[in-house]
N, C-alpha and C positions, 0 to 999 in steps of 0.2 A: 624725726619721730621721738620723745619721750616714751621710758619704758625704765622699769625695775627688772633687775635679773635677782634670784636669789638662786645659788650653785649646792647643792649636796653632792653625795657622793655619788651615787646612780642618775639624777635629775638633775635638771634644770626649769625654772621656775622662770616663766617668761611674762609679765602683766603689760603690756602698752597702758598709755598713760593717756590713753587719746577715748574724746565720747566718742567719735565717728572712726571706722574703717572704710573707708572710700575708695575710688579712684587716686587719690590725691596720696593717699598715705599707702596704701598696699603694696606698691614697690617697694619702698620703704620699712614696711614690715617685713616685707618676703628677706630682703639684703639683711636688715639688722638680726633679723633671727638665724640664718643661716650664716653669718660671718662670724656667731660669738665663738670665740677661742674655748671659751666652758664646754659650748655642748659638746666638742669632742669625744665619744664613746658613751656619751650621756643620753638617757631617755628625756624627751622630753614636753612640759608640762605647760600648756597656752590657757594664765590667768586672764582672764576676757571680763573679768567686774566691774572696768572702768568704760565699757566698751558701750555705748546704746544702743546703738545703729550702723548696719554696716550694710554695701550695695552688693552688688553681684560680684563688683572686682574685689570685694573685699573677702567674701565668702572665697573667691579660687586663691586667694593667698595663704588664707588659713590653710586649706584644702593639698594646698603646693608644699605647702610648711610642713603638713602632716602626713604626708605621700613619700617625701626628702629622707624623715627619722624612717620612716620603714623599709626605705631604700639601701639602708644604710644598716640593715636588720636588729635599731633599736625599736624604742616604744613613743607614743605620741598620746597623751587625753587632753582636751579641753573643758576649763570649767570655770563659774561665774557666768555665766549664759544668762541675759533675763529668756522669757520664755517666748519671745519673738526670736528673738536671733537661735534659740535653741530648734526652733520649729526650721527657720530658715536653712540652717548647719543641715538637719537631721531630712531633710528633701533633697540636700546638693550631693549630700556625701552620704545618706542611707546608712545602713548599717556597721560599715566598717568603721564610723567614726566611735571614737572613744569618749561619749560626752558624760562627764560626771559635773552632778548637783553641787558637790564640797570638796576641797580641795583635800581630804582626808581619801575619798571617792578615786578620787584623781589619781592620788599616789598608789593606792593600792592595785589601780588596774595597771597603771606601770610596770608597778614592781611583779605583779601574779606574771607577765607577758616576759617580765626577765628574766624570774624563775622557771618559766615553762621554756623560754629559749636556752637556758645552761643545763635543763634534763635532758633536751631534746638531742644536744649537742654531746650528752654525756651519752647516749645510745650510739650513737655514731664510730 
């Protein structure tokens, strides 16, 4: 699977490079997103622009991907969605998903869920 990462300080910027999420690729996304050494302690952010179509298995991978970061009590948003696949995303995963329109969208619902997790921690 082709894929761009771009690393910040709190994120990680993840875009596959692929029109289809399939069968075929989802394993493959699910590994390469979960092995990158970057997202270590990092929230992070599934660029989906390049993406047109994706099947069932491709939707539980995204879903696996973004299940993992909050497993791990960082942050997870998706964005670049055309407005099928956002409908698709927004039936499988309902309301817990984090889908934003812009990647500006994107960052901020990160960062607002990192700063509500370092208050939250600060009451403790």
């Amino acid at each position: 699977m082709k894929f761009k990462i771009d690393t910040k300080e709190k994120i990680v910027i993840f875009c596959p490079e692929e029109a289809v999420l399939d069968a075929n690729l989802a394993e493959q996304f699910t590994a390469a997103v979960t092995a990158l050494p970057e997202l270590e302690g990092r929230n992070l952010i599934l660029d989906m622009t390049l993406v047109q179509k994706m099947d069932t298995t491709g939707v539980e991978a995204i879903l696996t991907v973004y299940q993992r970061r909050y497993d791990n009590n960082l942050s997870c948003a998706v964005t670049g969605l055309n407005n099928t696949l956002t409908a698709t995303l927004k039936s499988a995963g309902g309301d817990m998903l984090n889908l934003a329109p812009t990647m500006a969208e994107a960052i901020d619902l990160v960062m607002m869920e990192e700063l509500e997790r370092e208050l939250l921690d600060g009451l403790e």
